[in-house]
C-alpha positions as CSV (number, residue, x, y, z in Angstrom):
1,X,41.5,25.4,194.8
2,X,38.8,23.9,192.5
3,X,36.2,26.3,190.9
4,X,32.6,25.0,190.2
5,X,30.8,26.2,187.6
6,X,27.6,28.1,188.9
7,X,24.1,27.3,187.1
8,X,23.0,30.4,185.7
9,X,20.1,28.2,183.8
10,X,17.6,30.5,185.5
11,X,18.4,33.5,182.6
12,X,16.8,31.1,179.7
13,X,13.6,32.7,178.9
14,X,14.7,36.2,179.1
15,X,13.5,39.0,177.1
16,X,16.3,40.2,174.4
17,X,18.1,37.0,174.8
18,X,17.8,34.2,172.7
19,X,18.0,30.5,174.6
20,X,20.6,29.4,172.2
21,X,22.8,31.8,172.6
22,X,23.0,32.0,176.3
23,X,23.5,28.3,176.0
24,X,26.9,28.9,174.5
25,X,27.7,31.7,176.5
26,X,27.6,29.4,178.9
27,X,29.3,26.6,177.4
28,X,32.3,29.4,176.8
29,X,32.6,30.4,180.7
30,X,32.0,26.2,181.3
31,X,35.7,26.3,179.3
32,X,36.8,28.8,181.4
33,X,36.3,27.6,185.0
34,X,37.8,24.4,183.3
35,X,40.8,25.9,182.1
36,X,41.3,28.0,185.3
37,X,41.3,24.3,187.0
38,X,43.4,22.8,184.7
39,X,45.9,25.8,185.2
40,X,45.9,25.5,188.8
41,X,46.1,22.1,188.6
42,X,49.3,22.4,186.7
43,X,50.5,25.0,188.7
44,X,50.4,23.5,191.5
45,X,52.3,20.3,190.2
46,X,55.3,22.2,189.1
47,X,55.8,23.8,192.4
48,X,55.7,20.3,194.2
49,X,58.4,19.2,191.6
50,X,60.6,22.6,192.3
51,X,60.1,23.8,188.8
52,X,59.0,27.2,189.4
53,X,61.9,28.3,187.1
54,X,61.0,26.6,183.7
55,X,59.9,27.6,180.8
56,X,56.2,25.6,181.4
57,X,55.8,27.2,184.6
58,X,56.3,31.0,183.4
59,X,53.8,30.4,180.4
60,X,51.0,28.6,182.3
61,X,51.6,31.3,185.2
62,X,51.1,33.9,182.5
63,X,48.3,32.5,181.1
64,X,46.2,32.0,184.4
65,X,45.1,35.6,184.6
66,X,43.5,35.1,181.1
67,X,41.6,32.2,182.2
68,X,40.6,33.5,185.7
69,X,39.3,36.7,184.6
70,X,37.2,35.0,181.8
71,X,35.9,33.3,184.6
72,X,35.0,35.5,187.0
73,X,34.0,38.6,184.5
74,X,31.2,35.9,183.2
75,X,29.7,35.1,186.3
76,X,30.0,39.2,187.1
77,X,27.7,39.5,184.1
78,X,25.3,36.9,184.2
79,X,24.8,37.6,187.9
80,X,23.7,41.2,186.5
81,X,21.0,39.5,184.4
82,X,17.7,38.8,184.9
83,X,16.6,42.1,186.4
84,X,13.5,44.1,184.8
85,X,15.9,46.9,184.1
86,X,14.5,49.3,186.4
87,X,16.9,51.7,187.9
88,X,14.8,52.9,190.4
89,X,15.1,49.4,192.2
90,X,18.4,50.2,193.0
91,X,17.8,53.9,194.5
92,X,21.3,54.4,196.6
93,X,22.9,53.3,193.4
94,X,21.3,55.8,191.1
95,X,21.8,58.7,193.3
96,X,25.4,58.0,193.1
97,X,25.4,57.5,189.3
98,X,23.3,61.1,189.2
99,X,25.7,63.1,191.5
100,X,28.4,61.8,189.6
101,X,27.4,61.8,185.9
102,X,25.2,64.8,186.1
103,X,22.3,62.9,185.6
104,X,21.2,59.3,185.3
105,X,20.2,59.8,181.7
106,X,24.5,61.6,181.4
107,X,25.6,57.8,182.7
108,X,23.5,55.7,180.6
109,X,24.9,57.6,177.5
110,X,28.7,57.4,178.7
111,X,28.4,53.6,179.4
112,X,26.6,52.5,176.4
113,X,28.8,54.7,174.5
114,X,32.0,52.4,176.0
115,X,30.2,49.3,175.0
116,X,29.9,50.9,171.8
117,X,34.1,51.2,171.5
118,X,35.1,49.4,168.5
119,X,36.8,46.3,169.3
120,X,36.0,43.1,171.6
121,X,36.2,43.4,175.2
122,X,33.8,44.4,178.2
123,X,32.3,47.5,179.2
124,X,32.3,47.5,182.8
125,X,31.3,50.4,185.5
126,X,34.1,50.6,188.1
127,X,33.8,52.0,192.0
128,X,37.0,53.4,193.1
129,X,38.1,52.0,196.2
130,X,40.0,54.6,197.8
131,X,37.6,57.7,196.6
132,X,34.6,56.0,196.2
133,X,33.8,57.5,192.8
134,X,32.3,56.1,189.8
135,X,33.8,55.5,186.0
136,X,32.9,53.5,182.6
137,X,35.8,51.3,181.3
138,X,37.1,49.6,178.4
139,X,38.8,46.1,179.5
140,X,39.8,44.7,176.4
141,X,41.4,41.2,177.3
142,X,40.4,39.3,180.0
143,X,43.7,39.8,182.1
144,X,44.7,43.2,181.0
145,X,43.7,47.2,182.0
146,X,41.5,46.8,185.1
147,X,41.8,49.7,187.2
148,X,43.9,48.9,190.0
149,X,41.9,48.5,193.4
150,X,38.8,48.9,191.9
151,X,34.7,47.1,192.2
152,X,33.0,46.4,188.9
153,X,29.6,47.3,189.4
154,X,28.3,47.2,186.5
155,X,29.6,44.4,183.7
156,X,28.5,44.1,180.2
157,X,30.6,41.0,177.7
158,X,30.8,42.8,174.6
159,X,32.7,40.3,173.0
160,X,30.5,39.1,169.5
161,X,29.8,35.6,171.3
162,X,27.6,37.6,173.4
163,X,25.4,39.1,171.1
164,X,26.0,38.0,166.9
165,X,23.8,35.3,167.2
166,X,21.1,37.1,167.8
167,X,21.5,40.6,167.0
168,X,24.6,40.0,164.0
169,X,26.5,43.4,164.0
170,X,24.1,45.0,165.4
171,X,25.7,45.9,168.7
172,X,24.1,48.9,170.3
173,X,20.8,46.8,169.6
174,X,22.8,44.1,172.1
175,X,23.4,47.1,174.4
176,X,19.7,48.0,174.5
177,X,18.7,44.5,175.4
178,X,20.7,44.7,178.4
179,X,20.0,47.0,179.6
180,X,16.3,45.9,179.7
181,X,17.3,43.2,181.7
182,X,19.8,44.6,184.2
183,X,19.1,43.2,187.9
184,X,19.8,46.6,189.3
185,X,19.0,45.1,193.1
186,X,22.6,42.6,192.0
187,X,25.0,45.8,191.1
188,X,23.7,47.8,194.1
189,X,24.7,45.2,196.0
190,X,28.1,45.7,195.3
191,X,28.6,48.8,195.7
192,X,30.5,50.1,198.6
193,X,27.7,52.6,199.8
194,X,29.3,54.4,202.3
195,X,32.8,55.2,200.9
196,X,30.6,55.8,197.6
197,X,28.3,58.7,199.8
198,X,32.1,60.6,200.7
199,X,31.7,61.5,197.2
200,X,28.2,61.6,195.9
């Protein structure tokens, strides 16, 4: 399969977020849906030749998930952009996050404090498939310590390509920005609602 790069040029403008650096972000995840193709692409070559058992094979198969991810956690992020960062549009959502966190307010605090983790990675809110609860994670890489069977909801790049070229080291300041501009409507949308009400 062949990915296509989606347009997110409809963010430029928004509050927080310089043009120029959204212009590179998405130059970045431009290199990603490329690389994804040009794994695949190889991929697929090496299986028509019968080479599943070389050397090339094994590394480019390894390295897939890398490129993938970077793909797909970008367009995950940007898609939960562009919002006026008002909770309340996104009601069923922030009754969960209440029930489950104690209070909206308890969440907010948990998740920016995640984004806060020293290191690079992603803070991302997670919806348990099979109980339908809620929980902040640290994903590191791309490819590695995603809760098994689990919906991001919620996906913040806190990587410094994100954010140093406007707000320099200043990440929580990053963190604040975005959540100004979360498109609440977006991450309710993912949410599975009625396995999420079993245990809100």
């Amino acid at each position: 399969m062949t990915y296509t790069a989606a347009d997110f040029s409809y963010l430029l403008g928004m509050p927080g977020f310089s043009d120029a650096l959204l212009k590179n972000h998405f130059a970045l995840y431009q290199g990603y849906v490329n690389n994804t193709n040009k794994a695949s692409e190889i991929l697929g070559r090496l299986a028509m030749e019968g080479k599943h058992e070389t050397l090339e094979y094994g590394e480019v198969k390894r390295h897939y998930g890398w490129e993938f991810d970077g793909m797909r956690l970008h367009e995950l992020y940007f898609r939960n952009l562009g919002g006026d960062g008002d909770s309340n549009s996104a009601p069923d959502l922030k009754r969960i996050l209440e029930a489950q966190f104690g209070s909206y307010d308890a969440w907010v605090n948990d998740f920016k404090a995640t984004g806060l983790v020293r290191g690079v990675g992603w803070a991302i809110l997670y919806q348990d498939t099979m109980t339908g609860s809620m929980f902040n994670f640290w994903i590191n890489e791309h490819d590695k310590g995603h809760p098994a069977g689990c919906i991001p909801i919620v996906v913040m790049d806190v990587w410094e390509h994100a954010y140093m070229l406007d707000y320099g080291l200043k990440r929580g300041d990053y963190i604040n920005a975005f959540f100004n501009v979360i498109n609440w409507p977006e991450a309710q949308a993912r949410v599975n609602l009625e396995l999420a009400r079993l245990y809100a």
